[in-house]
C-alpha positions as CSV (number, residue, x, y, z in Angstrom):
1,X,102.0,-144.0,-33.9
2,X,101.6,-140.8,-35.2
3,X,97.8,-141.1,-34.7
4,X,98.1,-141.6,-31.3
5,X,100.2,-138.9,-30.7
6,X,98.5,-136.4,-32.5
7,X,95.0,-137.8,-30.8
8,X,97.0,-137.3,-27.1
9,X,98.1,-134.1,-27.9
10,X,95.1,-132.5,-29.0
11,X,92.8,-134.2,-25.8
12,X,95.5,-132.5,-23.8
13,X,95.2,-129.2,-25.9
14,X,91.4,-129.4,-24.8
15,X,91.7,-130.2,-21.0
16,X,94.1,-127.3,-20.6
17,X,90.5,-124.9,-22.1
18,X,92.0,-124.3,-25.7
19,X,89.6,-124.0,-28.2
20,X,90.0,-126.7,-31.2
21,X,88.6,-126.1,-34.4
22,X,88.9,-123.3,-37.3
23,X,88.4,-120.0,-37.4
24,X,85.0,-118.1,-36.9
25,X,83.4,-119.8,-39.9
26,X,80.2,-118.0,-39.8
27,X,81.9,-114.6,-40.0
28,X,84.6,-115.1,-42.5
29,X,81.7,-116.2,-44.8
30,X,79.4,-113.2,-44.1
31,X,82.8,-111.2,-45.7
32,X,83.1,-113.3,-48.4
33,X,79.5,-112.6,-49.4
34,X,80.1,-109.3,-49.1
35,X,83.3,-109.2,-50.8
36,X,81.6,-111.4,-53.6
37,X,78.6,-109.1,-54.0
38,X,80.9,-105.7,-53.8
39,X,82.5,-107.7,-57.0
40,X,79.7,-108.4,-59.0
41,X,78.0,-105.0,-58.1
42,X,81.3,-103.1,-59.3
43,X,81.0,-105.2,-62.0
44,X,77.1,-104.8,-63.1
45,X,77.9,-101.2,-63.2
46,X,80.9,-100.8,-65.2
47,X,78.8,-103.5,-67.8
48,X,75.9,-101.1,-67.3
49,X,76.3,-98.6,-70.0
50,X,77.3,-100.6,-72.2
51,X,74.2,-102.2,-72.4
52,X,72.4,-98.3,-73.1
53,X,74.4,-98.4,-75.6
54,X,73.1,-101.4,-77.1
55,X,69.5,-101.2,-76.7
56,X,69.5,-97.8,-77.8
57,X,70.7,-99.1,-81.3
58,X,67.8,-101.4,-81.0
59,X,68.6,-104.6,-79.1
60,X,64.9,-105.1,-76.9
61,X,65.5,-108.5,-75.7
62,X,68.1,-110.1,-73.1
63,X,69.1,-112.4,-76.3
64,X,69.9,-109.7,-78.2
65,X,71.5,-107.5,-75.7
66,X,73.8,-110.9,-75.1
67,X,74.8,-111.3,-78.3
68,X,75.6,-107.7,-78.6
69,X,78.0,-108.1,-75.8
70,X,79.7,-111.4,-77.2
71,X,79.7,-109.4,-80.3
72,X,81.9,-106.6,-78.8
73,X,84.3,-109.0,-76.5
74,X,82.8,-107.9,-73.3
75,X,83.6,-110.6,-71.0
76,X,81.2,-111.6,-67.9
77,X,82.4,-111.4,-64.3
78,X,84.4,-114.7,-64.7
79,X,85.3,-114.2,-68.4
80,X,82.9,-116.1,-69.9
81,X,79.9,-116.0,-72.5
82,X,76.7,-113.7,-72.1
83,X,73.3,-114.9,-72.1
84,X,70.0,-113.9,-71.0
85,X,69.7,-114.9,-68.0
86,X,73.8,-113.3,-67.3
87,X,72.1,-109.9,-68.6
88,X,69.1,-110.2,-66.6
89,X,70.6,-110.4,-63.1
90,X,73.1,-107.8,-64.5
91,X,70.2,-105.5,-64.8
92,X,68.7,-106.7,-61.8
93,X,71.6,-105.3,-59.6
94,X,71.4,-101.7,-61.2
């Protein structure tokens, strides 16, 4: 019953020219990219020189700059471990 009712009232919604759906999907996700990559930008740079710091006591590779980070407590973007590739694509975005 409640079907039917809901189905009546949206054909009527649609004859009278409203528009029936959610919002402007394609937008809203071109801000959340941005949003997202504002994030992990802020992010990369605030990680950044921290990671001078570490390869200028010697770490050369991107599993030694990791470690170095776990080592110190430096949490990723979503608080998790460091790894090569994590430091990599942190670099990347400098």
């Amino acid at each position: 019953m409640i079907s039917a009712r809901t189905k009546a009232a949206l054909a009527a919604a649609k004859t009278r020219g409203v528009k029936l759906g959610g919002p402007k999907l394609a937008q809203a996700r071109k801000a959340a990219l941005a949003t997202i990559g504002a994030v992990a930008d802020n992010h990369a740079a605030n990680v950044l020189p921290i990671i001078r710091e570490i390869r200028k006591a010697g770490a050369t590779t991107l599993r030694e700059i990791a470690d170095a980070l776990n080592a110190r407590g430096v949490a990723t973007a979503r608080g998790g471990k460091w790894y090569a590739m994590t430091v990599s694509n942190v670099l990347a975005r400098a």
